[in-house]
Each structure stands twice: as C-alpha cells, then as structure tokens.
C-alpha atoms as an extended CHARMM CRD file, in Angstrom:
* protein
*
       160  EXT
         1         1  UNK       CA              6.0210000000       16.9500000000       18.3030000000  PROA      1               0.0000000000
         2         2  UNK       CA              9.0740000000       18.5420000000       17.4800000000  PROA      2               0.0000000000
         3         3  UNK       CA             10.2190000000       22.2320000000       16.2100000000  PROA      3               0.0000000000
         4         4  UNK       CA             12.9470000000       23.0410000000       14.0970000000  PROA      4               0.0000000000
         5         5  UNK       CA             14.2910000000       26.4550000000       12.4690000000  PROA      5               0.0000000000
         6         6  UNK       CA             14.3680000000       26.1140000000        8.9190000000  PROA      6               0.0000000000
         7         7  UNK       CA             17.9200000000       26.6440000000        6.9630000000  PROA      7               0.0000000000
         8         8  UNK       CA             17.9370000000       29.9640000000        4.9930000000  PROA      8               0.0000000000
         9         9  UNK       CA             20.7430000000       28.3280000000        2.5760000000  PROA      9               0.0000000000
        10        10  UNK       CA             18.6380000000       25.4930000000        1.8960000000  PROA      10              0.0000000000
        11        11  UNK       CA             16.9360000000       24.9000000000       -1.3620000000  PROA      11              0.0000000000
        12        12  UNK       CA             14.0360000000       23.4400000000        0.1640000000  PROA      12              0.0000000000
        13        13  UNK       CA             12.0940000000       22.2550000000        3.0150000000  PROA      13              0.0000000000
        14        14  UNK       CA             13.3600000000       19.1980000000        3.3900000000  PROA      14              0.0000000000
        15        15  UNK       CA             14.3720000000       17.5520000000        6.7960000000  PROA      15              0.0000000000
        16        16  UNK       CA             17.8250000000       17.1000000000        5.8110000000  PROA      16              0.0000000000
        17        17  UNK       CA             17.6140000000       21.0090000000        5.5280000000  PROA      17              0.0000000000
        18        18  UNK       CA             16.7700000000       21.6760000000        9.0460000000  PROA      18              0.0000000000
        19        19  UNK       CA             19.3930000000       23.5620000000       11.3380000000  PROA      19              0.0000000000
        20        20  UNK       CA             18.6040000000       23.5150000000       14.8170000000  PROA      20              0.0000000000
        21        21  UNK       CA             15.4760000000       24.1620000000       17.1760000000  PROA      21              0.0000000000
        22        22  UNK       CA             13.0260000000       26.5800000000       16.9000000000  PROA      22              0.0000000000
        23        23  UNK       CA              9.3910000000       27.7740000000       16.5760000000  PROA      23              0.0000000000
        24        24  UNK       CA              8.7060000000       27.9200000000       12.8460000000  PROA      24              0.0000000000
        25        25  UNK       CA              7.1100000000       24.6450000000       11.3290000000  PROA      25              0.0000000000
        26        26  UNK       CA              6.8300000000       21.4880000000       13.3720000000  PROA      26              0.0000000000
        27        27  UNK       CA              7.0040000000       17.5480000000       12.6000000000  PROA      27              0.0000000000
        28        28  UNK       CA              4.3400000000       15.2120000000       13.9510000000  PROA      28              0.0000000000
        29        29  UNK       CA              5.2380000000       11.5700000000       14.0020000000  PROA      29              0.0000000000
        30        30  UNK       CA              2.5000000000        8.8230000000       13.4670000000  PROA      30              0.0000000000
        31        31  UNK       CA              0.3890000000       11.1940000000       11.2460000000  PROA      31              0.0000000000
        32        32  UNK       CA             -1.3010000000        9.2730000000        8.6120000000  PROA      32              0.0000000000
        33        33  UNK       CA             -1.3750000000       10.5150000000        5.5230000000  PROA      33              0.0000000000
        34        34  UNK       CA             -3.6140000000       13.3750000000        4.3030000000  PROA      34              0.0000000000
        35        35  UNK       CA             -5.6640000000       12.9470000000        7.9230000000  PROA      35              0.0000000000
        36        36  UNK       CA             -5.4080000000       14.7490000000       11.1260000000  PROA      36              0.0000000000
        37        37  UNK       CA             -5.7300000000       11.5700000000       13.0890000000  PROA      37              0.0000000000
        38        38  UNK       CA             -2.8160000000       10.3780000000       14.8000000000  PROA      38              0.0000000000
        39        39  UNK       CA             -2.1870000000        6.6280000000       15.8690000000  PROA      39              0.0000000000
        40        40  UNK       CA              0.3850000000        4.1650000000       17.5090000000  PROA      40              0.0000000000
        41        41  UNK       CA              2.7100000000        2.2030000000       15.3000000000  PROA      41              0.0000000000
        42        42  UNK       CA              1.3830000000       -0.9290000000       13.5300000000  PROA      42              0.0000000000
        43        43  UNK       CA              3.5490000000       -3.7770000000       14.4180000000  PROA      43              0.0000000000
        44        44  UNK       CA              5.6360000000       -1.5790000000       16.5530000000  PROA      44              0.0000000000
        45        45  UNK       CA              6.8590000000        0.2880000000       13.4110000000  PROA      45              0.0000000000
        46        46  UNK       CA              6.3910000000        3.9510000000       12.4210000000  PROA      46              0.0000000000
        47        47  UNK       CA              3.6920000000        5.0470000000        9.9190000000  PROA      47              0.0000000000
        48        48  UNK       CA              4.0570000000        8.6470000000        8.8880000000  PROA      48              0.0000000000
        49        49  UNK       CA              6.5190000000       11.4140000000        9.2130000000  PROA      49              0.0000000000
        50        50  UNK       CA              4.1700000000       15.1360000000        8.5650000000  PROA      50              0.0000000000
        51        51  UNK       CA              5.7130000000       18.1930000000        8.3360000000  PROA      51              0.0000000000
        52        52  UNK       CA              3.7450000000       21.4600000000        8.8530000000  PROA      52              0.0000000000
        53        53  UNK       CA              5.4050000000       24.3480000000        7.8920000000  PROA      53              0.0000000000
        54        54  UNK       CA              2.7750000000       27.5970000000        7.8920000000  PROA      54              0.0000000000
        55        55  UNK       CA              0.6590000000       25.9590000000       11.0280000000  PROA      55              0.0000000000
        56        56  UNK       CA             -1.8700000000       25.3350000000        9.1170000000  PROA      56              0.0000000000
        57        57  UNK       CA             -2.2150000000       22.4610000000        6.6710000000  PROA      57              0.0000000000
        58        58  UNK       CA             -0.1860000000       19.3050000000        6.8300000000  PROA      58              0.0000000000
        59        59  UNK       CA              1.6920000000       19.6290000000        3.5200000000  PROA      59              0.0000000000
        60        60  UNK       CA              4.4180000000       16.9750000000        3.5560000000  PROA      60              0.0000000000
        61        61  UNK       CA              4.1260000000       13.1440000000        4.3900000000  PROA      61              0.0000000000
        62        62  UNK       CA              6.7350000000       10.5030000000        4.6130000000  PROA      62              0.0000000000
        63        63  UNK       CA              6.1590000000        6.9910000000        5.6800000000  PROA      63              0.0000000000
        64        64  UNK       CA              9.1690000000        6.3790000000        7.4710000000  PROA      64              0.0000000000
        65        65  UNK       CA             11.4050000000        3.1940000000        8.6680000000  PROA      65              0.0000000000
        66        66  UNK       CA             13.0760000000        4.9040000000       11.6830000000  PROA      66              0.0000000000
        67        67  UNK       CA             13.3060000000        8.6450000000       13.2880000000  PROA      67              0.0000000000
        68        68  UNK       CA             15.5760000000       10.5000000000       11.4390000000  PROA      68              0.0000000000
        69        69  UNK       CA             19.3110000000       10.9810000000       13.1510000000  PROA      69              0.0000000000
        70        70  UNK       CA             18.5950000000       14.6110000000       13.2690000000  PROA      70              0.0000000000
        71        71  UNK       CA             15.3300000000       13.7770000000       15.6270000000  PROA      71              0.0000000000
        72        72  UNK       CA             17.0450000000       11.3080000000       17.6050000000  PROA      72              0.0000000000
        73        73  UNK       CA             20.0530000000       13.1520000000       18.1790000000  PROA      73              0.0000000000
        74        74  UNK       CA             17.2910000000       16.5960000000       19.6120000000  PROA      74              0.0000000000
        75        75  UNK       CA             16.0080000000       13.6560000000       21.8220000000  PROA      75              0.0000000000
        76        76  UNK       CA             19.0870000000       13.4930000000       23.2630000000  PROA      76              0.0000000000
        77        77  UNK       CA             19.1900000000       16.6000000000       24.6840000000  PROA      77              0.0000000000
        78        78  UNK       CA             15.7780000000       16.6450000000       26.2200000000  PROA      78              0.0000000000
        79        79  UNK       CA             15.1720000000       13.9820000000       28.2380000000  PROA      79              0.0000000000
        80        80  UNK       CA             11.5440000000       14.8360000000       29.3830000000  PROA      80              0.0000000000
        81        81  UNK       CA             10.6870000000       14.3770000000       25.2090000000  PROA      81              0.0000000000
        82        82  UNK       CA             12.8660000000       11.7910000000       24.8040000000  PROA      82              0.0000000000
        83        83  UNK       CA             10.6970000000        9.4850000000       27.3090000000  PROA      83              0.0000000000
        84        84  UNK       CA              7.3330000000       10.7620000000       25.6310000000  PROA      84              0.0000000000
        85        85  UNK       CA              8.6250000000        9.6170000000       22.2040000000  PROA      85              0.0000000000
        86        86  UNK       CA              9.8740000000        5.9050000000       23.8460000000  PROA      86              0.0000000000
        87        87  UNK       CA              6.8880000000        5.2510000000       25.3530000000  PROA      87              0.0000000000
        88        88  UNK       CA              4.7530000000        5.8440000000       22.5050000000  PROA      88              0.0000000000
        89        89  UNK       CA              7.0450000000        4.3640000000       20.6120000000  PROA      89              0.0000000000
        90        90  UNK       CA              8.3360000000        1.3810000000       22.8990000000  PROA      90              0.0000000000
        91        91  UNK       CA             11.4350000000        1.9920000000       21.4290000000  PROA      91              0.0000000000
        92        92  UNK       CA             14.4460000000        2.8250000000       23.3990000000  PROA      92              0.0000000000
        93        93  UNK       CA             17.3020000000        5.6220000000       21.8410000000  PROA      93              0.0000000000
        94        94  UNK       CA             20.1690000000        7.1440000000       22.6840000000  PROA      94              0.0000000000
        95        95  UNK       CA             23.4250000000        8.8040000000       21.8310000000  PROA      95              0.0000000000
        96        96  UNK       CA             27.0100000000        7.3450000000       22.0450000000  PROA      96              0.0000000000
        97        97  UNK       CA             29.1700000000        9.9350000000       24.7310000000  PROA      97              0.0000000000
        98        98  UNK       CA             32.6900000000        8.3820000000       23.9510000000  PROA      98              0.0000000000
        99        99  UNK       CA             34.9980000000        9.0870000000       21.1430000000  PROA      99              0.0000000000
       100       100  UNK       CA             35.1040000000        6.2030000000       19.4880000000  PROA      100             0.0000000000
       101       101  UNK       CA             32.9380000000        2.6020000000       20.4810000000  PROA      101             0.0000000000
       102       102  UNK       CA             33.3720000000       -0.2310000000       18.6910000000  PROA      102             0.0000000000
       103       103  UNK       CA             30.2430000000       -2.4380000000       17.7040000000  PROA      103             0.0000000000
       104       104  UNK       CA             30.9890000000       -6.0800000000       18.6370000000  PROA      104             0.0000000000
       105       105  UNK       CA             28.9860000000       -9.1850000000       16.8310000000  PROA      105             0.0000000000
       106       106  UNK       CA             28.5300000000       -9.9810000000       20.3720000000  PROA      106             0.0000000000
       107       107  UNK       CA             29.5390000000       -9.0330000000       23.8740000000  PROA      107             0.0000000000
       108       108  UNK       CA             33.0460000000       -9.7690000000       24.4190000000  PROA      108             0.0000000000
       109       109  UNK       CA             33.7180000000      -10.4130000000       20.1780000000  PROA      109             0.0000000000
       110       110  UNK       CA             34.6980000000       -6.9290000000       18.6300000000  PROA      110             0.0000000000
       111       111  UNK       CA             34.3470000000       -6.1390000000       15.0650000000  PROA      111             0.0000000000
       112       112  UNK       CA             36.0900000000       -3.1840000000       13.0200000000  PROA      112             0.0000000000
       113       113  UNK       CA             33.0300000000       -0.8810000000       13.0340000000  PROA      113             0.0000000000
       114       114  UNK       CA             32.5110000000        1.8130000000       15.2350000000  PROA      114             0.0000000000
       115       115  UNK       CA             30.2330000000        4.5900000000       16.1840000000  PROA      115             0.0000000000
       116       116  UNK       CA             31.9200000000        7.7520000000       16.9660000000  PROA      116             0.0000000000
       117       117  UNK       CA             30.4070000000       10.8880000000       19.8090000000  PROA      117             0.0000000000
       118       118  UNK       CA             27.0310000000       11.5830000000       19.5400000000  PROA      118             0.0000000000
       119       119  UNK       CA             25.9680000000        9.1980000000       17.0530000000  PROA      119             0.0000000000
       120       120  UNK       CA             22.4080000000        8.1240000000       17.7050000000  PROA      120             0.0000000000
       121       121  UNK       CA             21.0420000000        4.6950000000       18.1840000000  PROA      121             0.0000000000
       122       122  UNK       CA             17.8680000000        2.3800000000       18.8510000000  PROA      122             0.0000000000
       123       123  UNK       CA             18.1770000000        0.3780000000       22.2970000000  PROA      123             0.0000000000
       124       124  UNK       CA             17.4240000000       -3.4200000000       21.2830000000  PROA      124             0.0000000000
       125       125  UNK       CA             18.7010000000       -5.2670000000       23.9430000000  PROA      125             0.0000000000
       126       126  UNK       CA             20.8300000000       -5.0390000000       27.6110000000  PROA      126             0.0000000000
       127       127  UNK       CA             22.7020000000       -7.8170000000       28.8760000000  PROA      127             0.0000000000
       128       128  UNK       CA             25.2440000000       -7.8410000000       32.0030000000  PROA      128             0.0000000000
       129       129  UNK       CA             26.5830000000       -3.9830000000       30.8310000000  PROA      129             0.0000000000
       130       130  UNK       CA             26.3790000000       -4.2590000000       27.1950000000  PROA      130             0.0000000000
       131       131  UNK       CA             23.4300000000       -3.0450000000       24.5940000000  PROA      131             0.0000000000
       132       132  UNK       CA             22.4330000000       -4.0090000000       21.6060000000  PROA      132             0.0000000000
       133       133  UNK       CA             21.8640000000       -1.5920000000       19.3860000000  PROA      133             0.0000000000
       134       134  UNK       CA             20.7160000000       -0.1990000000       15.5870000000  PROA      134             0.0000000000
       135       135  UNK       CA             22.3230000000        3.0110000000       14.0170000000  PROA      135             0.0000000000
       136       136  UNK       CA             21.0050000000        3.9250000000       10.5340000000  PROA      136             0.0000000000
       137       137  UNK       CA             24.1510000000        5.4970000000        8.8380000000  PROA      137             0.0000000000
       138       138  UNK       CA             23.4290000000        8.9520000000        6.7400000000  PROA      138             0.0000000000
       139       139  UNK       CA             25.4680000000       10.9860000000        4.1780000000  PROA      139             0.0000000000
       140       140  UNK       CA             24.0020000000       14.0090000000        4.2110000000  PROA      140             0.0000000000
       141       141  UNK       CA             21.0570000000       13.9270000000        6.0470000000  PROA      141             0.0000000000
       142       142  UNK       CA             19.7310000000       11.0120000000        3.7450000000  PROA      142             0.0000000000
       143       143  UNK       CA             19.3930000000        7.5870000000        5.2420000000  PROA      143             0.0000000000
       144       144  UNK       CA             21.7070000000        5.1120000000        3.2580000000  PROA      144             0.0000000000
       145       145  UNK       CA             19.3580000000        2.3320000000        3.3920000000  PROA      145             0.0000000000
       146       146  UNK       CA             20.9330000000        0.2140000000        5.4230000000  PROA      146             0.0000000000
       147       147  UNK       CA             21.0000000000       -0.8910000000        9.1590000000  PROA      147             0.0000000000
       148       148  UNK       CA             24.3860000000       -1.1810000000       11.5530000000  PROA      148             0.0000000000
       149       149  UNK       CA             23.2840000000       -3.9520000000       14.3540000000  PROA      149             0.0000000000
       150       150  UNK       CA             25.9440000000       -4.9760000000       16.8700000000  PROA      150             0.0000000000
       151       151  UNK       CA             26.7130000000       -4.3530000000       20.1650000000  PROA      151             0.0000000000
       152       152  UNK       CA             28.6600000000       -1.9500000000       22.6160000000  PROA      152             0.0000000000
       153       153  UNK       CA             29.7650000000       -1.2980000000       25.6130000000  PROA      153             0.0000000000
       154       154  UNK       CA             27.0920000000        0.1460000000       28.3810000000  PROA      154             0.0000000000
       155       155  UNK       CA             29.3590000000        2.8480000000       29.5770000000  PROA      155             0.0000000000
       156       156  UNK       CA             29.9500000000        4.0720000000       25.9370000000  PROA      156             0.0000000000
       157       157  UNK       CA             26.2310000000        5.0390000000       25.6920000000  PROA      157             0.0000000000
       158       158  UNK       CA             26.7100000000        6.7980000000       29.6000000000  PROA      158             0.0000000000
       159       159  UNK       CA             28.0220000000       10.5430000000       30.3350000000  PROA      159             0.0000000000
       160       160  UNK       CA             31.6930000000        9.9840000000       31.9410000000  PROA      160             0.0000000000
C-alpha cells in the first residue's frame, strides 16, 4: 500500500498527477477489479493497479505491466516497503545512484544508452558485479510502451 498527496494543479486524479507522499488517497497493488480481494501475481506478473481516493470505495482500476516509476522510485527511499513489495512480488528494484550508467548488451560490451541518477529499474539478473536490468522509459508520467533491457555496472546501482 502506498500514499500519495494529490497535485492541486492537476486536472485530474491520475497517477501521473501525484506529487509526493502523503495521507490522502492510497494505491493498492494486486487488487482485482471491482473486488476487495487481493491476490499474488499470475505468472509472476501484476494484475491490478486500484486507486482509492475518499477511503471508501475503490474507484479506479488499471491492469498494469510494471509499477509505475513514480512507485518504484518511493520504494527507493523506504527500504522496509521496498522488501514487502519484492517479496510479494519476487521482483527485485532499485534506483541508479551515479550520474550517468551506461546499459551494456552484455557485461563487458557497452552500448550508447544510459540511465541517468535515480532512474528506477527491475533486478533481472547478477553476475560477477554486474545486473541485468529493465527500465520502462516515461514522458510525462506515461509509460512509452516500451522496455530498456541491458546491463550495468553493480556499483552504479550502490550509494558511493
């Protein structure tokens, strides 16, 4: 479960809207649609995004293909939540802590891509200090459709 503050200048309620933290309307992954039952992921992928913003009815559901950048990127700071939402989840996330890291096709073979500081990512894979991993790009809060999947360095993905 997660809380956000809504955004006054917004002209709605949607996620991409959200600014911040806070106690006013929450978002409850797994929720399946127009049900208060809650479930794991089929196949190991999410089913429903809910949004509840007067604590009272469930009014807006999303089936989803990955947590949202904003939601990953609140994991990241909370690292007690962050571990409830991976092991539900069995998925792995983090945030990249240098500058600039550049995804490589694989270890040791660089591409021109990069992910820049605080970009957030799925953990697929670790091998001998390098991770491979998925970022879903945005442009404005809105998921592009497409998948990034390469590779970087283990110490780009670690506070210096």
């Amino acid at each position: 479960m997660f809380s956000y503050n809504p955004n006054p200048s917004a002209p709605n309620d949607s996620i991409k809207y959200l600014k911040g933290t806070g106690k006013y309307f929450i978002a409850l992954f797994n929720g399946i649609a127009g049900e208060e039952i809650f479930s794991p992921p089929q196949n190991g992928e999410p089913n429903y995004f809910t949004f509840n913003y007067n604590g009272r009815d469930n009014e807006y559901h999303q089936q989803i293909h990955h947590l949202p950048n904003i939601v990953v990127k609140a994991l990241c700071k909370n690292e007690v939540e962050k571990a409830k939402v991976e092991e539900f989840l069995n998925i792995k996330y983090g945030c990249i802590k240098t500058a600039k890291s550049y995804l490589y096709k694989i270890p040791n073979v660089p591409t021109q891509q990069y992910l820049v500081n605080n970009d957030p990512i799925e953990l697929v894979e670790e091998k001998s200090g390098w991770l491979k991993v998925k970022y879903y790009p945005e442009q404005n809060g809105e998921w592009l459709g497409k998948t990034i999947v390469g590779w970087i360095k283990k110490s780009d993905l670690e506070a210096n």
